[in-house]
Each structure stands twice: as structure tokens, then as C-alpha cells.
C-alpha positions in Angstrom: -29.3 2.6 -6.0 -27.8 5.8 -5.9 -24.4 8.2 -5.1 -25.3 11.3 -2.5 -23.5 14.3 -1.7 -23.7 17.3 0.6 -21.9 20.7 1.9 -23.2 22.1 4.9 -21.9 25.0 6.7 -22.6 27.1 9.6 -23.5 30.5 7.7 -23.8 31.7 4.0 -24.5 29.9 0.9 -22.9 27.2 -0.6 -21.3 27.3 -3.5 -23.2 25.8 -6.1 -20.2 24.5 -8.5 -18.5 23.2 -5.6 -21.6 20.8 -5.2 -21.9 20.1 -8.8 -18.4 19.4 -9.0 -18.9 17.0 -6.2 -22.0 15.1 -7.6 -19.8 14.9 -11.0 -17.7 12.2 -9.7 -20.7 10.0 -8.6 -22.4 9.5 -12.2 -21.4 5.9 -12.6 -23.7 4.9 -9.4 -26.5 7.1 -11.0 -26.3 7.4 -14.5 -30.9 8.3 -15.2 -30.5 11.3 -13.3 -29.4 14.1 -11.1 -31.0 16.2 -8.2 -29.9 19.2 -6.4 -31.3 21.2 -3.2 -29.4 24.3 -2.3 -30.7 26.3 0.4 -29.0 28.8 3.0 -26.3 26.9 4.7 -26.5 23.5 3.4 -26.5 22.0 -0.4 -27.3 18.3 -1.4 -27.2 16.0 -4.7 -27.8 13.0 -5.6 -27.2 10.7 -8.9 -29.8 8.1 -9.6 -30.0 4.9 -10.4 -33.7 4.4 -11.6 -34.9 0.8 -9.9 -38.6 1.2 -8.3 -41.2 4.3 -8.7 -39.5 5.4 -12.4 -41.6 8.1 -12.9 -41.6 9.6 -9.6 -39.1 8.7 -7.3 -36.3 11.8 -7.8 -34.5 13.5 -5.6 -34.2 15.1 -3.0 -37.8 15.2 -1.5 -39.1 16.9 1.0 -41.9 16.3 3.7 -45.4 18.1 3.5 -43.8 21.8 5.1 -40.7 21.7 3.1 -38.8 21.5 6.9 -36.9 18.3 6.0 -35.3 17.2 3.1 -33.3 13.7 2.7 -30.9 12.5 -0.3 -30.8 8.7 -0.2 -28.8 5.5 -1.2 -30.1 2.2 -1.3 -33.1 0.0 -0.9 -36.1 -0.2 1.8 -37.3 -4.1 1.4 -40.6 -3.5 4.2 -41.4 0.1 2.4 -44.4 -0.9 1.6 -45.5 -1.9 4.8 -43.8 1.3 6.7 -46.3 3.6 4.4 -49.0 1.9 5.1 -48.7 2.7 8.9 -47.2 6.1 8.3 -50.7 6.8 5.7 -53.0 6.2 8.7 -50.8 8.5 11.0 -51.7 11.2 8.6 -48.5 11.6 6.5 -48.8 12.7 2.7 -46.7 11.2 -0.1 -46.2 12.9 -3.0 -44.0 9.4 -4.7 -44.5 6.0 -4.2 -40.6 5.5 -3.0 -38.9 4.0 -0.3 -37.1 7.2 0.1 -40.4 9.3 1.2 -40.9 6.7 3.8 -38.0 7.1 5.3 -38.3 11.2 5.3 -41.7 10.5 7.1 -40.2 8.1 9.4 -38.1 10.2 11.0 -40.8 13.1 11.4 -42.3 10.6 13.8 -39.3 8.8 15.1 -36.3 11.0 14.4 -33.0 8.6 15.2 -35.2 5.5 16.3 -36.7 5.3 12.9 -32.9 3.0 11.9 -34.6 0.6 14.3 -37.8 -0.1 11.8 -35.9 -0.1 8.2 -35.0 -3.6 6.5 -32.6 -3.2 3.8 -29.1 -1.5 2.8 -28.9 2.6 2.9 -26.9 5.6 3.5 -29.0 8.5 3.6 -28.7 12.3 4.6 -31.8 14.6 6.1 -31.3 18.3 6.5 -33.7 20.0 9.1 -34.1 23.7 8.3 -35.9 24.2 11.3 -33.1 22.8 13.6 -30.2 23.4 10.9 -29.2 20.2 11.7 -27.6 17.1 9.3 -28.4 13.8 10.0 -26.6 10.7 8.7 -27.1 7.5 8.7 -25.4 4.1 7.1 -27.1 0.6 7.4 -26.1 -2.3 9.8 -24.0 -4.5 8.0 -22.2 -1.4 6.1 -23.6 -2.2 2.5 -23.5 1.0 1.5 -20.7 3.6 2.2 -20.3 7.0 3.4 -18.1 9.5 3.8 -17.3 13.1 5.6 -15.2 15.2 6.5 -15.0 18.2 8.9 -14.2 21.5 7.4 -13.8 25.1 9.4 -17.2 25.9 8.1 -18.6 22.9 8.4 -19.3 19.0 7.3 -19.3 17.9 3.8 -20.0 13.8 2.8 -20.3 12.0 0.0 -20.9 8.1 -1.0 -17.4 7.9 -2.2 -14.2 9.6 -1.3 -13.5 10.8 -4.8 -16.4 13.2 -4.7 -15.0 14.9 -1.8 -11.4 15.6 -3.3 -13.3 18.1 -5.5 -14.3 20.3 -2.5 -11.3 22.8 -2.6 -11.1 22.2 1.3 -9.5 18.5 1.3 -6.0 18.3 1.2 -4.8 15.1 -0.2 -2.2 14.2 2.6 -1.7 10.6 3.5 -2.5 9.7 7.2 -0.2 7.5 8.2 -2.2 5.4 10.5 -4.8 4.5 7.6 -1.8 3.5 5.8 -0.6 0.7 8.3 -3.9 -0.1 9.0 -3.8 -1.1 4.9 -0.8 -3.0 5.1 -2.2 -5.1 8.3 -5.4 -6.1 6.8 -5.0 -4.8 2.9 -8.1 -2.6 3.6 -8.5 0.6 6.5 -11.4 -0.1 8.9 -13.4 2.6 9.0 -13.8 5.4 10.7 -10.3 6.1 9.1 -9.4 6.6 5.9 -6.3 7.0 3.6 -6.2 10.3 4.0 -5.9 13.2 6.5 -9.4 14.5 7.2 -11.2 12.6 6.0 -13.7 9.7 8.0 -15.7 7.0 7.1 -19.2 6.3 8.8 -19.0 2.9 10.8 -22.0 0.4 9.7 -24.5 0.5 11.8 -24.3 4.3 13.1 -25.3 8.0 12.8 -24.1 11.1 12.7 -25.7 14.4 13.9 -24.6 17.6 13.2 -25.1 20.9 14.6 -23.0 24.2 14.8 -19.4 22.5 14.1 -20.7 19.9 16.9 -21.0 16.4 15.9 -22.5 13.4 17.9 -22.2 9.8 16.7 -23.8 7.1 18.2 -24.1 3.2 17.1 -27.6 2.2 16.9 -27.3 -1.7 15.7 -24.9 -4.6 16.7 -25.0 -8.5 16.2 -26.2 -10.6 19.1 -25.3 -13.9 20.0 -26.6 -14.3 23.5 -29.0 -15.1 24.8 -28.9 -18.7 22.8 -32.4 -19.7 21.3 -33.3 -23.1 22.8 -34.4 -24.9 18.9 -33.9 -28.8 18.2 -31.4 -29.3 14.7 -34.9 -29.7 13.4 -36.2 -26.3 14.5 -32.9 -24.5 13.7 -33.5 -26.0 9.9 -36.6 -24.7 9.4 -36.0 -21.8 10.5 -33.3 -20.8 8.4 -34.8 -21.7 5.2 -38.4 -20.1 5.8 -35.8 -17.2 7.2 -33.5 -16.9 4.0 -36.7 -17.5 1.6 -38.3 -14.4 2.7 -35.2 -12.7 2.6 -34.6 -13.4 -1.3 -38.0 -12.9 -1.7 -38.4 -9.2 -0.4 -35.3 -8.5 -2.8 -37.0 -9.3 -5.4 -39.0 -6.2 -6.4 -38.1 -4.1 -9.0 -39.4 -2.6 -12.1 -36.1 -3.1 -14.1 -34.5 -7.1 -15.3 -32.9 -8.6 -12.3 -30.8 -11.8 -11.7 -28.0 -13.4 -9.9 -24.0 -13.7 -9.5 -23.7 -17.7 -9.2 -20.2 -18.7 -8.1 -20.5 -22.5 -7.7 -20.3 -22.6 -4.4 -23.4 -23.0 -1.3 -24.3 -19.2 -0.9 -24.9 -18.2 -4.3 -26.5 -21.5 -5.5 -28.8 -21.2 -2.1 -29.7 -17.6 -3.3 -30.7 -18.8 -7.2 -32.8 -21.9 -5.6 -34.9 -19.4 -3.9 -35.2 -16.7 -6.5 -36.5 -19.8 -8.7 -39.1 -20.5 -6.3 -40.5 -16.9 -6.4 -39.5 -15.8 -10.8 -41.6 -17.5 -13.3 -40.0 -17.1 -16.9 -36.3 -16.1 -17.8 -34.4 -15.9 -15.1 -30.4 -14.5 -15.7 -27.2 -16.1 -14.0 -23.9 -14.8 -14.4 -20.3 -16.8 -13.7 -17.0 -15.9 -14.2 -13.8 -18.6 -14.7 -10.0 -18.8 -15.1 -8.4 -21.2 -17.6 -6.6 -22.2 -14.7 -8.5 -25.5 -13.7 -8.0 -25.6 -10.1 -9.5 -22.0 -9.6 -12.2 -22.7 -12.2 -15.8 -22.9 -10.6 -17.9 -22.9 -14.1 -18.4 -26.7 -13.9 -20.0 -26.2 -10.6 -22.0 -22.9 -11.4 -23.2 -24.7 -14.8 -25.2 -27.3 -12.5 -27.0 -25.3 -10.6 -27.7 -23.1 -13.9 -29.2 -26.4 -15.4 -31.2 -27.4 -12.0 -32.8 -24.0 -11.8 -33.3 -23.7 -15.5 -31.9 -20.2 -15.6 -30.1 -18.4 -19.1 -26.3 -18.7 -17.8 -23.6 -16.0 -18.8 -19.8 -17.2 -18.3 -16.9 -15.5 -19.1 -13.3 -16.5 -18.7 -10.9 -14.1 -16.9 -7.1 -13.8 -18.4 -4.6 -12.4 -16.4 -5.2 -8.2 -17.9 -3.9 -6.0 -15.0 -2.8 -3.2 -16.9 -6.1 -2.9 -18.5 -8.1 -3.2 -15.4 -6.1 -2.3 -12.5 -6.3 1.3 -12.5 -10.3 1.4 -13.3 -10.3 -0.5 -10.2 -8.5 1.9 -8.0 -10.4 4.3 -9.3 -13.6 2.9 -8.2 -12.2 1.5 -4.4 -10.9 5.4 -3.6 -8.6 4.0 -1.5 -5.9 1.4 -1.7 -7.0 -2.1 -1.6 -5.7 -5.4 -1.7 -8.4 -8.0 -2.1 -7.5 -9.0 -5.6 -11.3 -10.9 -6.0 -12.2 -7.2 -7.4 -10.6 -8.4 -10.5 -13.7 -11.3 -11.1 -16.1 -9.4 -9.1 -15.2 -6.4 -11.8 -15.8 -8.6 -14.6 -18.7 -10.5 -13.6 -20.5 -7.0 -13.0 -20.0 -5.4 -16.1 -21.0 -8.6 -17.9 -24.2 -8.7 -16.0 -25.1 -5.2 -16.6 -25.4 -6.0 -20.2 -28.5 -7.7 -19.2 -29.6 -6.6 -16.1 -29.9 -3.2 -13.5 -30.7 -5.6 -10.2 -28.0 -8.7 -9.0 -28.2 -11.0 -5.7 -25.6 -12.6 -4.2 -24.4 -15.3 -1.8 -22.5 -12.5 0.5 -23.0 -13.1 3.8 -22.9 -16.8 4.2 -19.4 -17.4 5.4 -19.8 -15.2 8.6 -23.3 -16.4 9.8 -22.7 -19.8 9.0 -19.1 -21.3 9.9 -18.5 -21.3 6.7 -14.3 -20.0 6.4 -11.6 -23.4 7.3 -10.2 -20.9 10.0 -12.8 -21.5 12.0 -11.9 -25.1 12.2 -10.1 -25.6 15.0 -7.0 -27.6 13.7 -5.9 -24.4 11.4 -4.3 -22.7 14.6 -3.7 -25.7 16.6 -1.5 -27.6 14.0 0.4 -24.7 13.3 0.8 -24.0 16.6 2.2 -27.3 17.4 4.5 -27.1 14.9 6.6 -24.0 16.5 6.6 -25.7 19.8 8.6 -28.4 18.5 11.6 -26.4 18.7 13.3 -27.0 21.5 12.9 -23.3 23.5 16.2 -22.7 24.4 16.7 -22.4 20.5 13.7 -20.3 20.3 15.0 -17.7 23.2 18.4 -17.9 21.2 17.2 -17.1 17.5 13.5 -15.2 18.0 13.4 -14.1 21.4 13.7 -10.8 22.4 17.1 -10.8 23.0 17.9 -11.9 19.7 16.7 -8.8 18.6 20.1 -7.5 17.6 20.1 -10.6 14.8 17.3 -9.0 13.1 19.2 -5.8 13.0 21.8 -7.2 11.5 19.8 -9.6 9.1 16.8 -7.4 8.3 16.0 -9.0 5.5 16.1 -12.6 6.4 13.6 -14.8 5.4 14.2 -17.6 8.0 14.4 -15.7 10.6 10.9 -13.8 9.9 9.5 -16.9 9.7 11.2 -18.5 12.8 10.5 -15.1 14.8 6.6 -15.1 14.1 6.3 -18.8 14.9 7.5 -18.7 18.4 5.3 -15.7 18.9 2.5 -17.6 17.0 3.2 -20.5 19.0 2.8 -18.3 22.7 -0.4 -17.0 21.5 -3.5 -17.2 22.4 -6.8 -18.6 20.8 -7.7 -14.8 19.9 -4.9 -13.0 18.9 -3.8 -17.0 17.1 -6.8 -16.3 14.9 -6.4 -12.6 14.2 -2.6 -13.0 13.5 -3.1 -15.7 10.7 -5.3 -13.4 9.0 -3.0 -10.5 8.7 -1.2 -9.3 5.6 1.8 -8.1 6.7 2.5 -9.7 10.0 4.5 -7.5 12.4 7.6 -8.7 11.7 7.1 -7.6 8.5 5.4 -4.4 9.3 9.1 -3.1 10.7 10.4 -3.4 7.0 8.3 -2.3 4.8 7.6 1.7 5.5 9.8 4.0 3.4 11.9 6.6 4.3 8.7 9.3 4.5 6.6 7.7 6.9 7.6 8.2 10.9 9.3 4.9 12.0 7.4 4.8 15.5 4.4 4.0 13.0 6.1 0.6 12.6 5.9 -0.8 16.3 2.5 0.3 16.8 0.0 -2.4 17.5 -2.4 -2.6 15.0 -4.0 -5.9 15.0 -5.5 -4.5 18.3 -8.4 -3.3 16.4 -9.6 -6.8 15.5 -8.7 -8.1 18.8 -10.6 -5.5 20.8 -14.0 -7.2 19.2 -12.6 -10.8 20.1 -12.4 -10.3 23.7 -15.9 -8.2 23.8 -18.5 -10.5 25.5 -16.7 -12.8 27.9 -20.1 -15.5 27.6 -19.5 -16.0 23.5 -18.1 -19.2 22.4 -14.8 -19.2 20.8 -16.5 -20.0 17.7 -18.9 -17.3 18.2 -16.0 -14.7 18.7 -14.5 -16.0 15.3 -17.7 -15.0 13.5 -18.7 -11.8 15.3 -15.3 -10.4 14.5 -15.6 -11.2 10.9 -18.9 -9.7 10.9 -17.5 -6.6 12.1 -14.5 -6.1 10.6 -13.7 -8.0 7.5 -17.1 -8.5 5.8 -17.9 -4.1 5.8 -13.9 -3.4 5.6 -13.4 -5.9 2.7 -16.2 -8.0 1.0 -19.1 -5.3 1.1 -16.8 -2.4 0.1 -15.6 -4.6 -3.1 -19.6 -5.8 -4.0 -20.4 -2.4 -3.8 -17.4 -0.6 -5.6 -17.3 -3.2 -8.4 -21.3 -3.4 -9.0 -21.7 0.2 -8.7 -18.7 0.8 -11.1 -21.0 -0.6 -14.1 -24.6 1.1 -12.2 -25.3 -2.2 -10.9 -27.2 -2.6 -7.8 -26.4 -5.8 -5.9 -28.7 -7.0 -3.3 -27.5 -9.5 -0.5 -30.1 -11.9 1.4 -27.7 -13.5 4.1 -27.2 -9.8 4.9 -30.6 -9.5 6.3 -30.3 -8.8 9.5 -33.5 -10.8 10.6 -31.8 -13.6 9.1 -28.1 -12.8 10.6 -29.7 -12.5 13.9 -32.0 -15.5 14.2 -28.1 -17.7 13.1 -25.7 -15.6 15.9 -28.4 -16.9 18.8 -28.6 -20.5 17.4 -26.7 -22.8 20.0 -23.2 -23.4 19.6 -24.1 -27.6 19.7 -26.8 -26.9 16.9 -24.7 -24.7 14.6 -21.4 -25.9 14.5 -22.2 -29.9 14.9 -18.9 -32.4 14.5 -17.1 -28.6 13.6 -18.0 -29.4 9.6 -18.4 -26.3 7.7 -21.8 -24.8 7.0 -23.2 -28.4 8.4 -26.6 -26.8 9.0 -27.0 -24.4 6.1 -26.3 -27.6 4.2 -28.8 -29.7 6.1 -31.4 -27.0 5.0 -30.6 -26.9 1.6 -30.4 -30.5 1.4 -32.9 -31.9 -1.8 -32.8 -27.9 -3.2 -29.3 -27.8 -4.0 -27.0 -29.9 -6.2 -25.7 -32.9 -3.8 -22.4 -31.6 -5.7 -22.9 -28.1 -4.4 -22.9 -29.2 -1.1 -20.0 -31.7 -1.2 -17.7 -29.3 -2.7 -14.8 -28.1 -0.5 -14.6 -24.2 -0.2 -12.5 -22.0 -3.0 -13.4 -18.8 -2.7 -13.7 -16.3 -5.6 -10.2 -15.6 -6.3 -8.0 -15.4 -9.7 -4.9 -17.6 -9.7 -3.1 -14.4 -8.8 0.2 -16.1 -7.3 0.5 -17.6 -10.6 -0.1 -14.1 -12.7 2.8 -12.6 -10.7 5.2 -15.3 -11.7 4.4 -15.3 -15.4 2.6 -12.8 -17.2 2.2 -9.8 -14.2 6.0 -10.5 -13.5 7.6 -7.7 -15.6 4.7 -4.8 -15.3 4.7 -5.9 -11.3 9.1 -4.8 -10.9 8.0 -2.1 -13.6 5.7 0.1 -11.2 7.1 -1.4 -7.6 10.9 -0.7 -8.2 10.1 2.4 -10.2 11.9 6.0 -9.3 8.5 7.4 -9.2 7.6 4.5 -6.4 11.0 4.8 -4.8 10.8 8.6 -4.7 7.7 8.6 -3.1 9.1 7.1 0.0 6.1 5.5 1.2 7.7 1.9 0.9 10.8 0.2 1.9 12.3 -0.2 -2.0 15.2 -2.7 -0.7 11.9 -4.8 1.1 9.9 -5.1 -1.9 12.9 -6.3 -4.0 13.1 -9.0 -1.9 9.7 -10.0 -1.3 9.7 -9.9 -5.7 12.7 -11.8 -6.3 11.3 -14.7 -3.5 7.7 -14.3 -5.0 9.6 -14.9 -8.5 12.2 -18.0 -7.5 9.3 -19.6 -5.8 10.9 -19.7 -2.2 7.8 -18.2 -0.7 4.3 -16.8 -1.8 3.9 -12.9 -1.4 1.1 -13.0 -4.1 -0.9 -10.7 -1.6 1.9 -8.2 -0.3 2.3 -7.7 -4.0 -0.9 -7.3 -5.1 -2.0 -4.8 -2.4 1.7 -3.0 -3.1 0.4 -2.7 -6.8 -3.1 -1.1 -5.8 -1.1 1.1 -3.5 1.1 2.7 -6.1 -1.9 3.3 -8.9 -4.0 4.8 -6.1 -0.9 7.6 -5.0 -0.4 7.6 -9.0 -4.4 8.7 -9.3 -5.5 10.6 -6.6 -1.9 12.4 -5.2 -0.1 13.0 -8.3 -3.1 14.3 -10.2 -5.0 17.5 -9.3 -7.8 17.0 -11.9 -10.1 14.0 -11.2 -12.5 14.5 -13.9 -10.5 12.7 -16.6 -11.2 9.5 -14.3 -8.3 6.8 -14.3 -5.5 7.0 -14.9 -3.5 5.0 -18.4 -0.8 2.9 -17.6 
């Protein structure tokens, strides 16, 4: 597990100390070594973090004729097997890495060589013959990567911190990325926070040539055609499926173990990993003295059952401490506040261990979120249509717009307003709406006097819907899950395993993210998967007798602090400190008078805005690190 980074440009050198400066930034995902090729036109680097071939695995490499050179990030589980073909088609390795087989690969293959690699990567492969940049990011989006166009040429990185020290990004906030943040409290890629600046969408590459760039998508999630497999069949399948997934994640020449949250996933991914590790085998759990958030009980028994050496800490309620390291880390603003555990449990593991698994990937393969049930929408739905509609058309219709003019602020009326538009939805946009974070009615209120107020009425859960209504033949519970899949699991949960991990040089490795194993659950029938609508019915049939009956019987929690709680009590004060600020106020990128309001309601216990305040908070320490400072090197910022 590594960071990369690259200039390219379409004449001259490049400047040496701009790439060094780069590479800099990206120590913490590499901190054995460094690597550097500089050439005419293009420069790479690369920090590494030393996992298999120690002694001879650094970067860059080249192929036999020096023509191609490649700067890597991640891990190739079937490597193995790839250089044993690529050895009898007369290649020559000079390492035994995964990264050399990729570089020979794509001699043979060029862009078809994404369809043969099993694992999580983001790589970059200069051609000097061809002066041509090639980049590439896995399926799923495990691994991130950036770039930018410059009038030169293309520069990327693995995070966007390393590309702020180029001296050709300019740190101006695009506006779109910054709704985007307050719809979903992350921006899908390919935008970004700032102006310039892209990310590359999982499951794509890039090729560039001259100033010319083509991107293409070369992987996406199938559900049809259905498989035709008895319950029975379906079982089996899964668990000889998600076996050899654990088990090809399992090589490594440094210790290794396992994040065990209490619930299915992770307890499915340590029952497997006990199967295939003899001798110590490490588990790490994180709790909050707040009983009904606190999984330990739950993690301890599966510890016990698989006979593995358990590490538990206890989480308090330390923002100030931790907040800003984990800006830092994200780049951008984000507002999933199960960073702070995931943050904890990751530099507690790394005490002990260089390689993790996880239970990522579960949720979205296997029906495992309650919004998929199909009462969540319904009841709420039904609720709203029990007012009468005359009232509706009076209070929330759209000529009753003039009442929110004149009551902005209103509570009620928000509230009333969204339900009679909840309650004319549809079964898509009813399942994409609930999942927002500021819902639109909300979205009018909370820009600040510098952003364009057009911005406001734009549509932006449209990016999310889009995926909903793609492939007419997909079952409504299908849709549910493919637009998880492709949104939320790369926008929110991989982008915090891999920030938070790679923040202590931690690799994680997730087996319901292999995509052998995600594709064999998308084309199981609808009838077979999602029997009597019980969550994760058949991953729980197939784990039945391996995991803890308790396990299994548990209702899902998710791996959340009691955050709503923090920001009543002991986050109350620092939270109106840095939100109502002059600095914040100044800034303009916030509606001051909103945020008071959604505080002091937050505070008095009238409604919950534990999120909106969270992903506020990340917002300001992110403008606080990377806008107001020009100097990146000292890393976060004190607070």
C-alpha cells in the first residue's frame, strides 16, 4: 500500500522540487521508502508501504527496454497466477511484485489488462515511446486518485493535498462540489472541492496525450441476467465465494489481522481468516461508554469463538484533539462522523499490525441497510397523505411559496413542505430523498452570502437518481443496491477506510469488495436474495453454525459515535465557537442566521441536526487548513 504522484507535460523537464514537494505530503501512506523517475516531459514518485517482496519491490519499475514505467497503489490478490502466464509469454521480472505484473500486463494487453487484475489499485504507466500517461483506479474505488489539468499538462496524485503543492493549483472553491457536500456530506467524484481539480471515477481510466485526454469506464456491476440457483445453491455459493476471497487477502510478509465491529460482516470476515491462520491471530474493536452505541459485548464473542488476542478501546467525545487530523487526512470536507472510530481503531491496530480486513462491503451486496425495507418509505409516506390536500396546497404547495419567504426559517413549515413533496414521490427519488443531508428545502437556506444563489435551486440529488432509473428490467430492490454501490460505498465508506487506515500506514483489505464475489450476489434472484424482505436473510443462512447465533440475531447499528449526544453536552460550546465565529461568518460560505438556528434547535432538543452540524464543523477546519494556509508542510492545523 502506497501514495503515487506525477507531473507530466507536453515539452521540457519537470521540475524536480515541484515533484518532491508533491511526494512530501504522501509520507504517512508510505513511510519505508521513496522512489523517483524523472525523465523529459514527465516525473513520477511514489511512497511505500513495504507489504510483499521487501527486498525488492521499489519503485517505479520499468519493463525489459526501459519504454514503460508504472508507479503503483494497492494490492494484486491473483499476481501470482498473472506472472506465471506472462513468464511463459517470455516477459522478464526483475522483482517478485504485483506491480511488475501489472507493467507486463499492459505490454501485452494495454487498457484490457483492468479486465484480468483482482484486487484494489490506482496506478500510473508512462510510455516514452508514445509519451503517453495512463491511469487507472480499481472497480469498487478502494483506492483514490486524483488530477488535474494544467496549460502544460496533467499532474495526479493519490490525495488532493499533494497536488496543492504544485504552484499551478489555485485553491478556489467550486461551488458545485460544495452543494454536492451539503446533499450527500461527501462530493462524488469526478468533482472535487476545488476548481481544477478531478477525481478518477472507480472503475475507469484515463489516457493522456498532447493536452488530450480520453476516459473511458471499463467495469460496472451486473444484475441481469438472474442466475437460476435453488436457496441451497445460492448458500453455497456465497460462502465457498467469500472464503476464497478472505483467503487470497491473506498474503503478506508483515503481522496482519482484523477490524471486528460486532456486527455480520466483520464477524463473517474473522470466521474465515480463522479457517485459513494458525497461531495468534489480532482483532481490534472500538466502544463508547454510551451503552446503546456500544458493540464490545458483541465483538468480545466472536473474539472468544475464534480464539483471537482482542484489542478494545473506548472512544470519549475528543473533537478538538482529533477533528482537524482528520480533515487533514479526508482533503476534502466530509461529514460521515464514523471517521472518528474508524480513526481510532486504526491507529490502535497499527500498533500491532501493517495489514487489516474488514466487513466493508456487506450492506450493498447483501440487503443489508433497513432502507431497503420497504415500510421505511411507505410509512412515511402515508403519514404526509393524511393531511387533508387542500391543507397541503395551502401551506407547502407552490403557491404558498411566498410563506416561506416570509418565514424562512420555520421549522414546521420545512418539515410540512418536504412531506407533501415526500409524500408525491416516487419509489426512486422516495429512496434517494431520505438519504440526503440537507434536503432541498434546506439547501435554499444554508449558502452564505459568497456563493451564487442560483446554486441553491439546482437539482442535485439528480446524480443519484440518474443510477436509479438506469436499467428499466432491475428490481426495485436491485436499484436500491446498485445505487449504493455506485455512489455511497466509493463517495463515503471506501474514501473514510482508506483515509483513516492510511492516516496511521495501515493497509485495509476488504473481501465483500471482491468483485467475483459482488458479482456472483447482484445476479442472484430477487426471490432467493431478499426472502420474506429480512435483512441479510441469506448471508445469514450461510453463516449459520460459523457465527455466533447472537451475531446473527442482532439488529443493525452501524459504526457510529453517539454524536447527537456529543453536540448537546460536551461538543456544545467548541461547536457555536467555530460555527458562529467572525472568521466562519466572514467567509461567507454559509448562511450564519441558518446555522444559529439549526444549533439552538440541535441544543433545546426540538429536532436532531447532529449531521448538518457535524459536516458544518468538518467544513470550517477544512477552509481553516487548506484556504487560509499557504504552507501545507506543517500538517494540521491546532485548534
Amino acid at each position: 500500500m502506497c501514495g503515487i504522484c506525477g507531473i507530466v507535460i507536453k515539452d521540457g523537464l519537470v521540475p524536480a522540487e515541484d515533484l518532491h514537494r508533491m511526494n512530501s505530503l504522501l509520507r504517512h501512506r508510505g513511510p519505508n521508502e521513496e522512489g523517483y523517475h524523472l525523465g523529459s516531459r514527465v516525473g513520477l514518485a511514489h511512497r511505500r508501504l513495504s507489504i510483499i517482496d521487501l527486498s525488492t519491490g521499489q519503485q517505479p519499475i520499468y519493463n525489459e527496454r526501459r519504454s514503460l514505467c508504472i508507479v503503483f497503489n494497492g494490492e494484486i490478490y491473483n499476481y501470482r497466477e498473472l506472472r506465471k502466464g506472462l513468464l511463459v509469454r517470455g516477459h522478464r521480472f526483475t522483482t517478485n511484485s504485483d506491480t511488475e505484473v501489472i507493467l507486463h500486463l499492459f505490454e501485452d494487453k494495454e487498457s484490457d489488462c483492468l479486465r484480468f487484475l483482482r484486487g484494489m489499485f490506482a496506478f500510473a504507466i508512462w510510455n516514452e515511446d508514445t509519451g503517453e500517461l495512463f491511469l487507472a483506479r480499481d472497480r469498487i474505488g478502494k483506492k483514490p486518485l486524483y488530477y488535474a489539468e494544467i496549460p502544460q499538462g496533467i499532474i495526479f496524485a493519490s490525495e488532493m493535498k499533494a497536488l496543492l503543492m504544485h504552484p499551478r493549483i489555485s485553491r478556489q472553491v467550486d461551488f458545485h462540489g460544495l452543494f454536492n457536500f451539503f446533499t450527500f456530506s461527501y462530493i462524488p467524484a469526478p468533482g472535487t472541492i476545488l476548481r481544477g481539480v478531478s477525481k478518477l471515477e472507480p472503475g475507469h481510466f484515463l489516457l493522456w496525450k498532447d493536452g488530450r485526454i480520453i476516459k473511458r469506464r471499463y467495469w460496472t456491476l451486473d444484475y441481469e441476467p438472474k442466475l437460476r440457483v435453488s436457496e441451497e445453491e445460492a448458500i453455497e455459493g456465497i460462502r465457498d465465494r467469500l472464503d476464497d476471497a478472505v483467503a487470497v487477502r491473506l498474503e503478506s510478509e508483515v503481522p496482519l489481522g482484523c477490524l471486528l465491529s460486532g456486527g455480520v460482516d466483520s464477524a463473517a470476515v474473522t470466521a474465515n481468516m480463522r479457517r485459513h491462520v494458525t497461531g495468534d491471530l489480532y482483532t481490534f474493536s472500538i466502544g463508547f461508554e454510551e451503552e446503546d452505541y456500544n458493540e464490545l459485548a458483541l465483538a468480545r464473542l466472536v473474539a472468544e469463538r475464534f480464539e483471537t488476542r482482542q484489542e478494545e478501546l473506548i472512544v470519549k467525545p475528543n473533537a478538538v484533539e482529533v477533528l482537524p487530523k482528520i480533515v487533514w487526512h479526508f482533503d476534502e470536507p466530509f461529514g460521515d462522523f464514523s471517521a472518528i472510530p474508524t480513526y481510532y481503531v486504526a491507529q490502535m491496530a497499527r500498533k500491532k499490525v501493517t495489514v487489516v480486513l474488514n466487513g466493508d462491503g456487506g450492506d450493498e451486496s447483501f440487503f443489508g441497510y433497513t432502507r431497503y425495507l420497504p415500510e421505511s418509505a411507505a410509512d412515511v409516506m402515508s403519514k404526509w397523505k393524511m393531511i387533508p390536500s387542500f391543507l397541503r396546497r395551502f401551506l407547502i404547495g407552490p403557491s404558498a411559496r411566498g410563506i416561506h419567504n416570509v418565514f424562512p426559517y420555520s421549522t414546521v413549515l420545512q418539515r410540512l413542505y418536504f412531506g407533501n413533496q415526500f409524500s408525491l414521490m416516487g419509489p426512486d427519488e422516495t429512496y434517494v430523498y431520505g438519504m440526503l443531508l440537507f434536503r432541498p428545502q434546506m439547501m435554499r437556506l444554508i449558502g452564505g452570502e459568497a456563493v451564487p444563489k442560483d446554486l441553491c435551486e439546482k437539482d442535485y440529488p439528480s446524480y443519484m437518481l440518474d443510477y436509479m432509473k438506469e436499467g428499466s428490467s432491475l428490481s426495485f430492490q436491485d436499484k436500491m443496491m446498485r445505487n449504493d454501490v455506485m455512489t455511497y460505498l466509493p463517495g463515503d465508506l471506501l474514501v473514510k477506510m482508506d483515509r483513516m487506515t492510511m492516516a496511521h500506514g495501515l493497509e485495509a483489505r476488504s473481501p465483500f469488495l471482491d468483485h467475483i464475489l459482488m458479482e456472483y450476489a447482484a445476479r442472484l434472484p430477487t426471490e432467493v436474495k431478499f426472502k420474506d424482505f429480512s435483512l441479510k436473510s441469506l448471508l445469514k443462512k450461510a453463516l449459520r453454525g460459523v457465527v455466533p447465533d447472537q451475531i446473527l440475531a442482532g439488529k443493525k447499528r452501524g459504526f457510529t459515535p453517539p454524536i447527537e449526544l456529543w453536540l448537546k453536552q460536551d461538543l456544545q460550546s467548541f461547536s457555536k465557537e467555530i460555527l458562529l465565529s467572525p472568521e466562519t461568518i466572514t467567509r461567507g460560505l454559509v448562511n450564519h442566521r441558518y446555522v444559529r438556528q439549526l444549533l439552538r434547535e440541535h441544543e433545546i432538543g426540538r429536532r436532531a441536526y447532529h449531521h448538518q452540524i457535524w459536516a458544518l464543523l468538518n467544513l470550517e477546519i477544512w477552509c481553516r487548513t487548506f484556504l487560509d494556509r499557504t504552507d501545507l508542510s506543517t500538517g494540521p492545523i491546532t485548534i
